[in-house]
DRENTOR-714896 format. One record per atom (N, C-alpha, C): x, y, z. Coordinates in steps of 0.05 Angstrom, whole numbers, plus 5000, padded with zeros to 4 digits. Last residue first. Layout:
REM DRENTOR-714896
XYZ
...
//
This chain:
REM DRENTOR-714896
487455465505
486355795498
488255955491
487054785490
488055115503
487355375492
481454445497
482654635476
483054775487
481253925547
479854095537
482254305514
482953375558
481853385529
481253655530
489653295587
486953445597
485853345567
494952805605
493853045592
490353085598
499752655621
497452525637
496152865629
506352255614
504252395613
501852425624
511051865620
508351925640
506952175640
515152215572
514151975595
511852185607
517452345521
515752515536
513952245544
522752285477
521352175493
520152395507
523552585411
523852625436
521552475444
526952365350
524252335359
525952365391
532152715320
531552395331
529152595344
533653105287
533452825277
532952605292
532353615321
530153565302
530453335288
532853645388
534053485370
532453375341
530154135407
533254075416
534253945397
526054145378
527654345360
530054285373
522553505365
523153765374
524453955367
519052945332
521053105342
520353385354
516252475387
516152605367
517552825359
512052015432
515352105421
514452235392
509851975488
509552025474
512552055459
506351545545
508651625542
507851695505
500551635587
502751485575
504651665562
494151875591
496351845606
497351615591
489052265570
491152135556
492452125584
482052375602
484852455606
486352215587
475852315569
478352125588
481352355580
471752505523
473552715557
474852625574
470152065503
472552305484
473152445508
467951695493
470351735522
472151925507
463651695473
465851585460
467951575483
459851875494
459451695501
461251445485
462352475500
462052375523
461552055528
460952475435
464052625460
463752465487
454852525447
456752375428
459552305439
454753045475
453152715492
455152535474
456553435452
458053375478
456353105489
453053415412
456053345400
457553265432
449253585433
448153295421
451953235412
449154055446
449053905471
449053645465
449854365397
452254305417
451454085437
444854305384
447354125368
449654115384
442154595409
441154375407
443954225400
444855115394
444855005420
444754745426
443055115341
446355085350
446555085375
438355215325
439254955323
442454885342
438555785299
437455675318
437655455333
439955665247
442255755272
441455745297
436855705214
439055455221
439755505240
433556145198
432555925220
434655695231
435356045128
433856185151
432856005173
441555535111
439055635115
437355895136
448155875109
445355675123
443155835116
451256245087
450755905063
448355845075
452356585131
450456715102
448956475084
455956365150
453756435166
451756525140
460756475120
460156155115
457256135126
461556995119
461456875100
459856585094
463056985175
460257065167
460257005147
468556675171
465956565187
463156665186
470257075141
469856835131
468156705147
471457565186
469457505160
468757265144
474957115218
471157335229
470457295206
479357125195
477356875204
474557015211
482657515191
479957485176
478657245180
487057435237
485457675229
482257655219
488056785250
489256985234
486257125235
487856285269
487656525289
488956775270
486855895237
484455865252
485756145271
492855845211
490355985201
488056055215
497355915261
496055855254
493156015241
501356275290
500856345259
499056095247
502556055329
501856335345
500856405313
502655485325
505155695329
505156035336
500654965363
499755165366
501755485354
501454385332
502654535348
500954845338
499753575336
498453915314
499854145338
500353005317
501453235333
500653545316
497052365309
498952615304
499452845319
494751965335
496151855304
498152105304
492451575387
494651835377
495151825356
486351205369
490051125376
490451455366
481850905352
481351095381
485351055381
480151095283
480950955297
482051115326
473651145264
474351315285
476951105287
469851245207
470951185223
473351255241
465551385140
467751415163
467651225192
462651275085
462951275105
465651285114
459451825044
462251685041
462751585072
456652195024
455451945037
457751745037
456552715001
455852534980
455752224997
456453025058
454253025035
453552745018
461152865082
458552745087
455552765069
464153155044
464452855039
461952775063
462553625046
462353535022
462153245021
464753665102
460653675090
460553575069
469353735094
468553525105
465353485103
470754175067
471353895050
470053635067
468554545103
467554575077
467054265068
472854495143
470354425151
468554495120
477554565109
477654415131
474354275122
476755185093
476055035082
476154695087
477655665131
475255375143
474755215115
480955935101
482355855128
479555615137
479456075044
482456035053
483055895085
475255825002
475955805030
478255915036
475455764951
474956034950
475356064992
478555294942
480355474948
478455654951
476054674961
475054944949
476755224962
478854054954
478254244976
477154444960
474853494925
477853664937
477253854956
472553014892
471853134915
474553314931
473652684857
474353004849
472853204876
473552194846
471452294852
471352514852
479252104867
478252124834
475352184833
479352254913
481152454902
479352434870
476951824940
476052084937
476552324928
479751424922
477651464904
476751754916
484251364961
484551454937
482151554914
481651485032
482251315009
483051474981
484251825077
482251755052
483551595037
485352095147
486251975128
483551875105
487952535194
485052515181
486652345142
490752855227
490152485240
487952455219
490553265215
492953245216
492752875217
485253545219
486053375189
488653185194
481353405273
483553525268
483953345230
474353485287
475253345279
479353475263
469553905288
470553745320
473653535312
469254465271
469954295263
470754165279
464254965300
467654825288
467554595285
457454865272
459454855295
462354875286
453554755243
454354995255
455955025270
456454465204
454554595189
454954865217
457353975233
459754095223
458954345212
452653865260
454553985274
456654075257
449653605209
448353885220
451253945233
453353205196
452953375178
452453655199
458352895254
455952975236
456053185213
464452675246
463152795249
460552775237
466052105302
465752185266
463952425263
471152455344
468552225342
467552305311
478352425379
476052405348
472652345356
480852705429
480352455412
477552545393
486153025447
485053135430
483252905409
490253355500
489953075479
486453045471
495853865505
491953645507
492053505493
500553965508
498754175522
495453865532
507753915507
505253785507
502853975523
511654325471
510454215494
508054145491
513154545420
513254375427
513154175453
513855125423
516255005441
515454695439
507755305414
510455285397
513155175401
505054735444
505555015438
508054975419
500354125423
502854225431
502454565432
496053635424
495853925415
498453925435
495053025381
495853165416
496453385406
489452675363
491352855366
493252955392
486052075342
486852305359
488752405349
483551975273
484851885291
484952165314
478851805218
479751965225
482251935265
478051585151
478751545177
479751705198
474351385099
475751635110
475651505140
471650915083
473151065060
474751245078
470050235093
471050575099
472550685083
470949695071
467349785074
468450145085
475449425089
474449535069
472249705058
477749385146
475849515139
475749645112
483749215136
481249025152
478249175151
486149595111
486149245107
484049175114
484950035143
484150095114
483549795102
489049915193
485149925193
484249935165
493149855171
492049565174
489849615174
494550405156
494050265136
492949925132
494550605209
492650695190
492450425171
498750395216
496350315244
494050445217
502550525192
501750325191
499850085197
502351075200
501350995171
501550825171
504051135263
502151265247
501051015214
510050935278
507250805273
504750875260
510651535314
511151365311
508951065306
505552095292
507551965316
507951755300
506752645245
505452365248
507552245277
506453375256
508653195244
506352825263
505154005236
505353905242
506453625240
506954535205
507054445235
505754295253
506654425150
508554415164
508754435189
500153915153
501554105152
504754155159
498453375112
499953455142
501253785129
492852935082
495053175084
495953315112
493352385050
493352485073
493652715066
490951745019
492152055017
491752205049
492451114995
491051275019
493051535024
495251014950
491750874954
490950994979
498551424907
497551374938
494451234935
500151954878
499751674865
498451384894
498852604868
498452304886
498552144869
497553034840
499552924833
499952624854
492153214858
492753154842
494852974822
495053384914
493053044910
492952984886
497453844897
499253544911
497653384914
493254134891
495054064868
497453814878
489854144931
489353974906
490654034889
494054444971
493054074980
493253994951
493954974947
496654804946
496154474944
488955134950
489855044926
492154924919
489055095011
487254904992
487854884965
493855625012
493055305025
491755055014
493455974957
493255924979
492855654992
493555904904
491456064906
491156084939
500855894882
499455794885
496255994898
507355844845
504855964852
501855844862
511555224864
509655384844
507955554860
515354694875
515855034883
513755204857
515354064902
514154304876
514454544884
519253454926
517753884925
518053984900
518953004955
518453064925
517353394928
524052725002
520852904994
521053004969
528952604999
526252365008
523952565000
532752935008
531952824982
530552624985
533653565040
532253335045
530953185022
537753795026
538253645045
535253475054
535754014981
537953844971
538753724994
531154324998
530554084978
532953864977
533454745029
531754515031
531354255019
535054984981
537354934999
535654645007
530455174963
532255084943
534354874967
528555475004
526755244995
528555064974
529756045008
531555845017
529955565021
522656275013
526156325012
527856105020
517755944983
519255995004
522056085004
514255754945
516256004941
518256124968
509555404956
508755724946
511855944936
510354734956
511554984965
510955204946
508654204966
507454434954
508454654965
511553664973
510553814982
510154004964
509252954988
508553164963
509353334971
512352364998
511352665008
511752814998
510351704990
511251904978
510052144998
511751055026
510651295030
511451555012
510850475048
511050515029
510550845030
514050545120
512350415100
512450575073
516650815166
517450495159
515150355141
516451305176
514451155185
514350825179
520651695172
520651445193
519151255196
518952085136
520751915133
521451595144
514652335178
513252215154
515451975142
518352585208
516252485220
514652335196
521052945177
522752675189
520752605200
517953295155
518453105143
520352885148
516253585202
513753465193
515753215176
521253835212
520453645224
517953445219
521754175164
523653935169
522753695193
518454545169
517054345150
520054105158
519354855214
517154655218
516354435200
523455135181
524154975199
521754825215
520255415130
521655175129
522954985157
514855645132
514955485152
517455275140
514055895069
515456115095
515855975121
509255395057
510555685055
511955825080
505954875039
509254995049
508555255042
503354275044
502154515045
504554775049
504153595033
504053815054
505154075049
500453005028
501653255025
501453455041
502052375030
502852525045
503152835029
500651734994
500851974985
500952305022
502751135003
500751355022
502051605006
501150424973
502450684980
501850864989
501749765000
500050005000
501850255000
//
């Protein structure tokens, strides 16, 4: 099984080194697309890291970077990872047995552990499949970074929609509950998502885009978004999505960005740092 890995580049070259020793390691069949917008010193990049396949092209932003690196997938199961973030140990192969043994799923989705920029552990961060209505009014309960597909959804032409720049996330995921594509939860850490202070979900125009997206619902939808919160926190609740993570974690850092750091006896919170 091959895994198409893309990932999304600009101006994050020392976050993208770690995303791609974290994909290198995974000890399976694996290409990593990256899509680089033009980054300074992206040339240099390239020649110390000759495991990743980088495109250096103009691009419409984020989403239009993804579907030009899925485009170019050759992968029976596509992914995409940002530069900041990076797969734990095992990832694509814990993925790729559930894909074996569950033929009948198309999209899979896994936990997370939320870090700061220093790469400290903050929360741990478990999946439940999302609904239509909740993804409709709510954030998106579900991280991409642990979010895996099959290949047909690429040929299905189901992609992202660049007119999104920062919730196109939660766009691509209605799309695929729309057309009825089933999912699944595997309950294992798959990835690491870091908080760098320049994440899209905290940039400036997120407001307007979020009224943007408040305009698509129906009259009267919104109404509903109490109802829906309390139906996503029973779901959450009857997944054991609010159990504390305790155990041990490895993944790189900036002390030592070629070897994976141990982080013993953990014993993390589920709620979203602030």
């Amino acid at each position: 099984m091959l895994f198409s890995i893309i990932t999304p580049s600009f101006r994050q070259l020392n976050w993208l080194g770690l995303c791609a020793a974290s994909i290198a390691d995974q000890g399976v069949n694996v290409e990593h697309l990256v899509q680089d917008a033009g980054s300074p010193g992206v040339e240099e990049w390239i020649r110390s890291h000759p495991g990743a396949k980088v495109t250096v092209e103009p691009d419409d932003g984020m989403y239009d970077a993804i579907n030009r690196g899925l485009r170019r997938a050759g992968g029976e199961i596509c992914a995409y990872l940002n530069c900041d973030e990076q797969y734990l140990p095992g990832t694509l192969r814990k993925v790729g047995d559930y894909f074996d043994q569950h033929p009948e799923i198309d999209v899979v989705f896994g936990d997370s552990i939320l870090v700061d920029a220093s790469l400290h552990p903050l929360a741990y961060r478990r999946a439940v499949t999302p609904l239509r209505r909740h993804t409709r009014l709510r954030p998106l309960g579900v991280l991409t970074c642990s979010t895996f597909f099959r290949r047909k959804v690429v040929d299905d032409g189901v992609l992202f929609d660049p007119c999104w720049k920062i919730i196109g996330d939660k766009a691509w995921i209605l799309k695929l509950l729309d057309k009825g594509y089933r999912m699944a939860v595997l309950h294992e850490p798959l990835a690491v998502f870091a908080f760098t202070g320049e994440n899209l979900s905290h940039v400036r125009n997120i407001a307007e885009e979020r009224r943007r997206w408040e305009q698509t619902l129906p009259p009267g939808f919104r109404l509903l978004r109490p109802l829906v919160r309390l139906q996503h926190a029973w779901r959450k609740w009857q997944a054991g999505a609010y159990e504390r993570f305790t155990g041990e974690l490895r993944y790189y850092g900036w002390d030592d960005p070629l070897h994976r750091k141990v982080f013993a006896q953990l014993s993390l919170g589920t709620s979203w740092p602030k």
